[in-house]
DRENTORMI-275374 format. One line per 8 residues: their letters; for each residue x, y, z of C-alpha. Coordinates in Angstrom, 3 decimals, padded with zeros to 6 digits. Example, Ala and Ser with C-alpha at 12.3 -4.5 7.8 and 13.67 -1.06 7.14 Angstrom:
residues 2
AS	012.300:-004.500:007.800 ~ 013.670:-001.060:007.140
END
This chain:
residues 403
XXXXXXXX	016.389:061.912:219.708 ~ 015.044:065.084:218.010 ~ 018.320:065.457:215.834 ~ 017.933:061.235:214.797 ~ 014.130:061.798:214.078 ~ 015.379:064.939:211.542 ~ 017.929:063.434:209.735 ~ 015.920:060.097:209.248
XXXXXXXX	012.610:062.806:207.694 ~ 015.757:064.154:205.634 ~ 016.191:060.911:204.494 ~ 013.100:059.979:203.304 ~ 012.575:063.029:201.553 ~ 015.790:062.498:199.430 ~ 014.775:058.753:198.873 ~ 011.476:060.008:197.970
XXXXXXXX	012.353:062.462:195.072 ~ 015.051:060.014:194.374 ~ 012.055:057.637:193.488 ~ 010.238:060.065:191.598 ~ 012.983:061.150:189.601 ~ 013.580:057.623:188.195 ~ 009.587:057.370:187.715 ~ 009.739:060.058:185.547
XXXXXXXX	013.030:058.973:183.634 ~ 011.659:055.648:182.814 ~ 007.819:056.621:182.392 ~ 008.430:057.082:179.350 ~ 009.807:053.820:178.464 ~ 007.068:052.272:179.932 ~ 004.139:054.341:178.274 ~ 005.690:054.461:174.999
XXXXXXXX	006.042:051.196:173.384 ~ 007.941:051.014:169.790 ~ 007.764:047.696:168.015 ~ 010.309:046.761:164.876 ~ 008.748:044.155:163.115 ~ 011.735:041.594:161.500 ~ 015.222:041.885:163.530 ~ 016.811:044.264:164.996
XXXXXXXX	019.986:043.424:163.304 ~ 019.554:042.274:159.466 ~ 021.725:041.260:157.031 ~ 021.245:042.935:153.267 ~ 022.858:041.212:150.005 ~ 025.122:043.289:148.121 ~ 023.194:044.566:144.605 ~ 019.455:044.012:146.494
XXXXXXXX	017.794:047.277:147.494 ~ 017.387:047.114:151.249 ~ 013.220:047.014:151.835 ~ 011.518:048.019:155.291 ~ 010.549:045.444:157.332 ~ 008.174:048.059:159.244 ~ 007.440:049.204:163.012 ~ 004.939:050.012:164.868
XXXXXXXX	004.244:052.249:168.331 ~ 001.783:052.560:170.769 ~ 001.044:055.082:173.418 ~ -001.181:053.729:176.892 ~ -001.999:051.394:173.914 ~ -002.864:053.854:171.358 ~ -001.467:053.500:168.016 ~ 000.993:056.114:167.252
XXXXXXXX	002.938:054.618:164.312 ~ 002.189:057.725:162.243 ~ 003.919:059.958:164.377 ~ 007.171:057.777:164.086 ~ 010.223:059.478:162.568 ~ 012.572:057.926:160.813 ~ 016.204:058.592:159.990 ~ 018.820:056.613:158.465
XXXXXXXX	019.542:055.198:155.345 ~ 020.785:051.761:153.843 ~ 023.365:052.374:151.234 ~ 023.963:050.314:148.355 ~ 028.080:049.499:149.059 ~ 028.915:046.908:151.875 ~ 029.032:047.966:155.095 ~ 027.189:048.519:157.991
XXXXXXXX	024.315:051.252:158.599 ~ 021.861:051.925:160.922 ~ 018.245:052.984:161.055 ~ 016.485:055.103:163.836 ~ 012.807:054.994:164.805 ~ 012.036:057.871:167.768 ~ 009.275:059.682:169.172 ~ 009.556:062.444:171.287
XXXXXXXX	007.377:062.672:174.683 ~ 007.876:065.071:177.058 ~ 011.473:066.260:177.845 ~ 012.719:062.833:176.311 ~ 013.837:060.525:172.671 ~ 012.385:057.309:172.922 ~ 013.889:055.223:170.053 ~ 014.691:051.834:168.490
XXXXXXXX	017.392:050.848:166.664 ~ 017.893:048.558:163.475 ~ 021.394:047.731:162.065 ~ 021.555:046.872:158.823 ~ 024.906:045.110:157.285 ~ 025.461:045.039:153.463 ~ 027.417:041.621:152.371 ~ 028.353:039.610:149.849
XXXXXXXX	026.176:036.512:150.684 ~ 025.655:034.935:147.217 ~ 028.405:033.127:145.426 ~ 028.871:033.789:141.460 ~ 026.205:032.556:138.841 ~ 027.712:029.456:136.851 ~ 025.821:029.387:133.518 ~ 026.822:026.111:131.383
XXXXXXXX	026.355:026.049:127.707 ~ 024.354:024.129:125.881 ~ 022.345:022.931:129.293 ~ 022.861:020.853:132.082 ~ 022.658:017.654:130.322 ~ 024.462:016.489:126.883 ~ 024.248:013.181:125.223 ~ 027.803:012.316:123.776
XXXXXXXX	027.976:009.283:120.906 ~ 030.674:006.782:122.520 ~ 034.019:006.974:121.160 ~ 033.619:010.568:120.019 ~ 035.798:013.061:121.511 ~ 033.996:014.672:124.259 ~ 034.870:018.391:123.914 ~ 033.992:020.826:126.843
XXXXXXXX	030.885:023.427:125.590 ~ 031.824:026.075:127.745 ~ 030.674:028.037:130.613 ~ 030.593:031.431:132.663 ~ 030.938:032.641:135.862 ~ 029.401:035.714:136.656 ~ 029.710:037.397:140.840 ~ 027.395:040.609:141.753
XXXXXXXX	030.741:041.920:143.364 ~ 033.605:040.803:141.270 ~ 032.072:040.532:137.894 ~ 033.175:038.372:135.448 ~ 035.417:035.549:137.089 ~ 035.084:032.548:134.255 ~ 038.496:032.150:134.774 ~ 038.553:031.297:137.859
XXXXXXXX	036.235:028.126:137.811 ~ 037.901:024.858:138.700 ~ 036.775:021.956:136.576 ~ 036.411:018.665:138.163 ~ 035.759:015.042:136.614 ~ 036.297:013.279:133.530 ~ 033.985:011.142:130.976 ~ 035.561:008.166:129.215
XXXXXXXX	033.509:008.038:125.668 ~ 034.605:004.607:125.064 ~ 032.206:003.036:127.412 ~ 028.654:003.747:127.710 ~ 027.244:005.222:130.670 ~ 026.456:008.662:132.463 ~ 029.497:010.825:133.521 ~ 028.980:013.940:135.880
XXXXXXXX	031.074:016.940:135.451 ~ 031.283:019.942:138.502 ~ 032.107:023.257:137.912 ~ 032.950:025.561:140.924 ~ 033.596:029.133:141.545 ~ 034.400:031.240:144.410 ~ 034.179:035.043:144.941 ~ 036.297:037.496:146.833
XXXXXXXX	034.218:037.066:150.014 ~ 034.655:033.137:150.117 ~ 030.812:032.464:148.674 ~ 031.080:029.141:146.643 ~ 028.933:028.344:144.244 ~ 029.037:024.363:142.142 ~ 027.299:023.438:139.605 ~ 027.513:020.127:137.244
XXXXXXXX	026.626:018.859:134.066 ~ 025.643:015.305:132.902 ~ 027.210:013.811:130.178 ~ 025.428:010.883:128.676 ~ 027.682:008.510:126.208 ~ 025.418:006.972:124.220 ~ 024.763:004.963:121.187 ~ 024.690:006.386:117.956
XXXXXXXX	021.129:008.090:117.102 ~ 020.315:005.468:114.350 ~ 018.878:008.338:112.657 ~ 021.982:010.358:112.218 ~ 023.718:006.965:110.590 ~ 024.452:006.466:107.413 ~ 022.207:004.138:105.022 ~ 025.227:001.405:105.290
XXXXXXXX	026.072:001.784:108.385 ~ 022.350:001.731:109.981 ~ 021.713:-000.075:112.727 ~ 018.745:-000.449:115.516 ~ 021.298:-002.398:117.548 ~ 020.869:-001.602:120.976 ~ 018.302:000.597:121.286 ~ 015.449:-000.398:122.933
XXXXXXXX	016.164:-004.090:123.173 ~ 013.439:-005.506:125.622 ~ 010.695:-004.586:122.692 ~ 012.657:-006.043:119.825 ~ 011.562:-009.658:118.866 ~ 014.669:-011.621:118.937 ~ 015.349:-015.221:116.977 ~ 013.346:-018.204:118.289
XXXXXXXX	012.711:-021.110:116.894 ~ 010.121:-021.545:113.899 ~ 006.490:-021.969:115.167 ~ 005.567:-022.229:111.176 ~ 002.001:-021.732:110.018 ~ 000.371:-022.480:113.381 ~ 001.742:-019.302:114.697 ~ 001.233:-017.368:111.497
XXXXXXXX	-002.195:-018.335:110.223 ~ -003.087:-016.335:114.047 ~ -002.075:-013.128:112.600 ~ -003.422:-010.381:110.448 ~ -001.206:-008.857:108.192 ~ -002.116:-004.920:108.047 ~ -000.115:-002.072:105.418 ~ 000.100:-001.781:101.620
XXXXXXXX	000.961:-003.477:098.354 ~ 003.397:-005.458:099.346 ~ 000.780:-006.991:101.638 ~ -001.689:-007.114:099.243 ~ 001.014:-008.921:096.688 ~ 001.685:-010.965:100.217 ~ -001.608:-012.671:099.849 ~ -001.688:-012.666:095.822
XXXXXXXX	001.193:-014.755:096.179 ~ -000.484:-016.963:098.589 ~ 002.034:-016.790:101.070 ~ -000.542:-014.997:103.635 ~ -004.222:-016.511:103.690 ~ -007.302:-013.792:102.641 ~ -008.474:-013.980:105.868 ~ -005.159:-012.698:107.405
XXXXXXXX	-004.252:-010.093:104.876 ~ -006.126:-006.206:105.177 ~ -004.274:-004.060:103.041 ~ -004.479:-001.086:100.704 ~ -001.660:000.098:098.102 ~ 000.212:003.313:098.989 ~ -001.532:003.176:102.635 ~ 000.690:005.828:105.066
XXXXXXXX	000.065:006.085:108.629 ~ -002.159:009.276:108.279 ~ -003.956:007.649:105.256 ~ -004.776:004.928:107.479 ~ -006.847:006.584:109.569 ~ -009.924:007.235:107.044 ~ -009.051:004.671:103.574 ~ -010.892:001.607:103.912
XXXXXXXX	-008.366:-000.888:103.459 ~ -009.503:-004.305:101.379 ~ -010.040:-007.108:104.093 ~ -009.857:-010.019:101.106 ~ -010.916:-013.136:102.880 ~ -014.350:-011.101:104.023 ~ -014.772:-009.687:100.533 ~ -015.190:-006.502:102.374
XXXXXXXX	-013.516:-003.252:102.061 ~ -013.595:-001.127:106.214 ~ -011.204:001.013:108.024 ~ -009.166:-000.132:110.174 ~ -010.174:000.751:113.189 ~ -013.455:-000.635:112.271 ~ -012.396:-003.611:111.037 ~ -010.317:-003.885:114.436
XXXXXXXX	-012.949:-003.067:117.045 ~ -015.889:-006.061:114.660 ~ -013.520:-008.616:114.309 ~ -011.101:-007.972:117.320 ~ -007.956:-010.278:115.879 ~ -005.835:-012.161:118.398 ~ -002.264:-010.453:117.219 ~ -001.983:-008.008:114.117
XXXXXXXX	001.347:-006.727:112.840 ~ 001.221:-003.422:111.670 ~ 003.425:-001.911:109.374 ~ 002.415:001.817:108.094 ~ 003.604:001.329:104.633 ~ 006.712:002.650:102.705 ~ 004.623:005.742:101.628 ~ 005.037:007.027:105.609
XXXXXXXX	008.469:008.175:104.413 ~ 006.861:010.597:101.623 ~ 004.891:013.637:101.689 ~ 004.340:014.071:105.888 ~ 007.019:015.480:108.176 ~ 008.098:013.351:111.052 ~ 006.142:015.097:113.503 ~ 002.645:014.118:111.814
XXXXXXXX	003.648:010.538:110.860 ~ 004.452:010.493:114.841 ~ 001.640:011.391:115.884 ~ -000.517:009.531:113.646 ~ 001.365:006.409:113.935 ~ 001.302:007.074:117.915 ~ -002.737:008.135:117.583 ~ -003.874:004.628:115.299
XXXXXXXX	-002.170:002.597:118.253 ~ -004.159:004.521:120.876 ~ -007.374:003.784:118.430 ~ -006.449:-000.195:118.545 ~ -005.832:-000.463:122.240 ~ -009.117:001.162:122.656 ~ -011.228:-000.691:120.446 ~ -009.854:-003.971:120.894
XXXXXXXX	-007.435:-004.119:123.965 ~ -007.344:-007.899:124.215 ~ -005.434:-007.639:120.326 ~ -001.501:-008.348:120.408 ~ -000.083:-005.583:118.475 ~ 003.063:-006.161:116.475 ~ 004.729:-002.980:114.947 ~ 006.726:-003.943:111.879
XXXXXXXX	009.595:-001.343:110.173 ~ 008.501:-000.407:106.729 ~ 010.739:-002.115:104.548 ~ 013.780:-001.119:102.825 ~ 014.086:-000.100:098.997 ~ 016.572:-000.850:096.650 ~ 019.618:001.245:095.537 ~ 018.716:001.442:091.832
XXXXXXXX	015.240:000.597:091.558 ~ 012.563:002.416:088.755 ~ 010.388:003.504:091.902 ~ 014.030:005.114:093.775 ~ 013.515:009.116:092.800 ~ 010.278:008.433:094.429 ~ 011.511:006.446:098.145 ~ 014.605:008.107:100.206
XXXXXXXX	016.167:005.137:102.107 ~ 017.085:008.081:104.734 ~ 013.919:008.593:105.322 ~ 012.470:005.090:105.573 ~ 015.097:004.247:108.430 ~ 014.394:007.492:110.419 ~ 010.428:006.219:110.427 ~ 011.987:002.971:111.579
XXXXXXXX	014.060:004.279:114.451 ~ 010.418:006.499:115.291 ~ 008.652:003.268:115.371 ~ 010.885:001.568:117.666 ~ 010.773:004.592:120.096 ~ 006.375:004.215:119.069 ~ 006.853:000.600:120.313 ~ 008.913:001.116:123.254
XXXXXXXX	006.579:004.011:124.784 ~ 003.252:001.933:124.321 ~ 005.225:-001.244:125.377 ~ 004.442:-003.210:122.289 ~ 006.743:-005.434:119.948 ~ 008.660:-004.822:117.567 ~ 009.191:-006.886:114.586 ~ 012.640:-005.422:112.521
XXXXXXXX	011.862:-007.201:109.312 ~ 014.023:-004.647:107.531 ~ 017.167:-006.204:108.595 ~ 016.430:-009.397:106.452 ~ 015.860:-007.186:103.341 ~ 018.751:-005.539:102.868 ~ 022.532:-006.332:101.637 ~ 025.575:-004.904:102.663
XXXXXXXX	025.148:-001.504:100.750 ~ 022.014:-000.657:103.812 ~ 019.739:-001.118:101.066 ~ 016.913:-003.671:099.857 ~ 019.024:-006.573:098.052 ~ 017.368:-006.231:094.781 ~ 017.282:-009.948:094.523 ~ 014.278:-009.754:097.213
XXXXXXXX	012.596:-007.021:095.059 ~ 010.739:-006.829:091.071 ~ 012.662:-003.974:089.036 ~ 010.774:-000.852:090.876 ~ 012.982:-001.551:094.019 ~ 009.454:-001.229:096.195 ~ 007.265:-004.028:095.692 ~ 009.204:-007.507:097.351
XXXXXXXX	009.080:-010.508:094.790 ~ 007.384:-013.937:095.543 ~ 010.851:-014.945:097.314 ~ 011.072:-011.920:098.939 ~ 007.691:-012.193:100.382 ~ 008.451:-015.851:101.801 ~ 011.682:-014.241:103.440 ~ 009.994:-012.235:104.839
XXXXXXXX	006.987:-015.129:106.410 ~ 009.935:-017.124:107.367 ~ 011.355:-013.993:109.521 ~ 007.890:-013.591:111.434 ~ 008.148:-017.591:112.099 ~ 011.480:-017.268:113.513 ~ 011.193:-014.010:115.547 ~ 007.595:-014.698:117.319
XXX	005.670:-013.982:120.276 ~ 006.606:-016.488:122.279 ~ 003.391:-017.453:125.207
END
């Protein structure tokens, strides 16, 4: 009984220190408390410089970060590398460890030339501008993009071209470019072969029938000489005829313009916001194509549109193109027919963006050459003749507003 009693006090004892022995083994553990802040395992991209996430450590709760060593690095070549936070207590290491791998995890940089978007003119060739394809491992691998699509110039419409690349490590990277067949830029055309066909359609008054004087007599007639001759003709009443000779659209912002059937000489924007006409057509006069770049007849022609909406919203604004010039006329070192259809094709846009008509007198001007038939026009090529000016009436009868 003695001899059980012994070896079962043996026993305990053993268990005992047993017990204690793994206390003080994992006491540590449990008093020292190291934190990483992020993951424990990370992934790094090849080329980036690997950047601490941070740690922290605590002792009973006290804050012991400071007393954290460190060792390790994180090298710049792929691979995989490790970082070790420890603090020594007692007999004993306590540490935490991070593993860092280096990869390739971004595919190669496509750059396209010339942007990801390019307008192409239909039935011109459509030549490819070019492209590179640049990897943070491999380097240069232009060669090895894959082109993909096609574009078909003889038919409007938008065409999407994709450009991929893939690097030694299997990252893909695609990029594409939109290719927009389009029209011809009317303002890149030729005088004989200009043309506002197409563009911008839904503004464009088209051919109706002729409403005759009931539907002109409602309009004022705004611009220059050829609006003043206009009413010294009597095709145009005095009442419906402001004008002032060699009138541009930044001119028109300050000249008083002659407002014959008041026997009164105002602005326009005051003669707009006291009388507040029903419909107006404007047309900024022949001298817009002289003397101001395209940028400030723009914005001036945009800025006196803003002015009439303002003044007199109710009024029906009509924007007419400044009319054509002859080939050979006296007046011709002075007017570049170039120039007068570029203003055009900015008026159109003008008319489009403000979501106002458009009234393309010019096309019943000229001839076949693309410029004024000089049968329309007195020797200086500028100012319309009597029949000219009727032409012209006729053409706002048969291209109206229709309620």
């Amino acid at each position: 009984m003695k001899k059980r009693l012994k070896i079962k006090k043996r026993f305990l004892i053993i268990i005992f220190f047993i017990i204690i022995l793994v206390l003080l083994s994992i006491s540590p553990y449990l008093f020292v408390n190291i934190r990483l802040v992020g993951d424990s395992n990370m992934v790094s991209n090849y080329g980036n410089k690997f950047s601490e996430p941070g740690y922290k450590a605590y002792i009973f709760n006290k804050d012991i970060t400071n007393d954290i060593k460190v060792s390790g690095s994180v090298l710049s070549d792929i691979g995989t590398y490790k970082i070790t936070y420890y603090y020594n207590f007692l007999f004993y290491k306590i540490k935490k460890v991070r593993t860092i791998t280096v990869s390739d995890i971004v595919g190669p940089k496509i750059t396209l030339t010339e942007g990801n978007s390019i307008d192409v003119t239909i039935d011109e060739e459509y030549k490819e501008k070019g492209f590179t394809a640049i990897d943070n491992v491999d380097g240069d691998i232009t060669d090895k993009v894959i082109i993909k699509g096609e574009v078909d110039t003889s038919k409007l419409g938008e065409y999407k071209i994709t450009y991929e690349a893939v690097d030694s490590s299997g990252n893909k990277s695609i990029v594409s470019r939109k290719v927009n067949v389009v029209r011809k830029n009317p303002s890149t055309m030729s005088i004989s072969e200009y043309s506002l066909a197409g563009w911008y359609d839904e503004v464009k008054l088209k051919e109706t029938k002729n409403y005759g004087d009931d539907y002109f007599n409602n309009i004022i007639m705004i611009g220059d000489s050829n609006i003043k001759n206009m009413y010294e003709y009597g095709v145009v009443k005095g009442e419906n005829a402001w004008a002032s000779p060699c009138i541009n659209a930044e001119s028109m912002h300050y000249l008083e313009l002659n407002l014959y059937g008041y026997n009164t000489t105002m602005t326009l924007i005051n003669a707009i916001e006291k009388y507040k006409p029903k419909r107006i057509i404007l047309n900024f006069g022949s001298f817009s194509s002289l003397w101001i770049t395209d940028k400030v007849f723009t914005d001036n022609a945009s800025s006196m549109i803003e002015k009439i909406k303002k003044v007199s919203p109710d009024t029906d604004i009509i924007i007419a193109s400044i009319y054509p010039v002859t080939k050979n006329g006296i007046n011709n070192d002075h007017f570049d027919q170039n120039a007068i259809n570029k203003c055009n094709f900015i008026l159109l846009e003008l008319a489009s963006q403000y979501k106002i008509k458009y009234l393309d007198v010019q096309e019943v001007l000229k001839d076949s050459s693309g410029y004024g038939n000089p049968s329309y026009y007195i020797n200086d090529g500028f100012h319309l003749t009597n029949y000219g000016q009727k032409l012209v009436k006729e053409y706002i009868n048969t291209h109206a507003v229709e309620e």
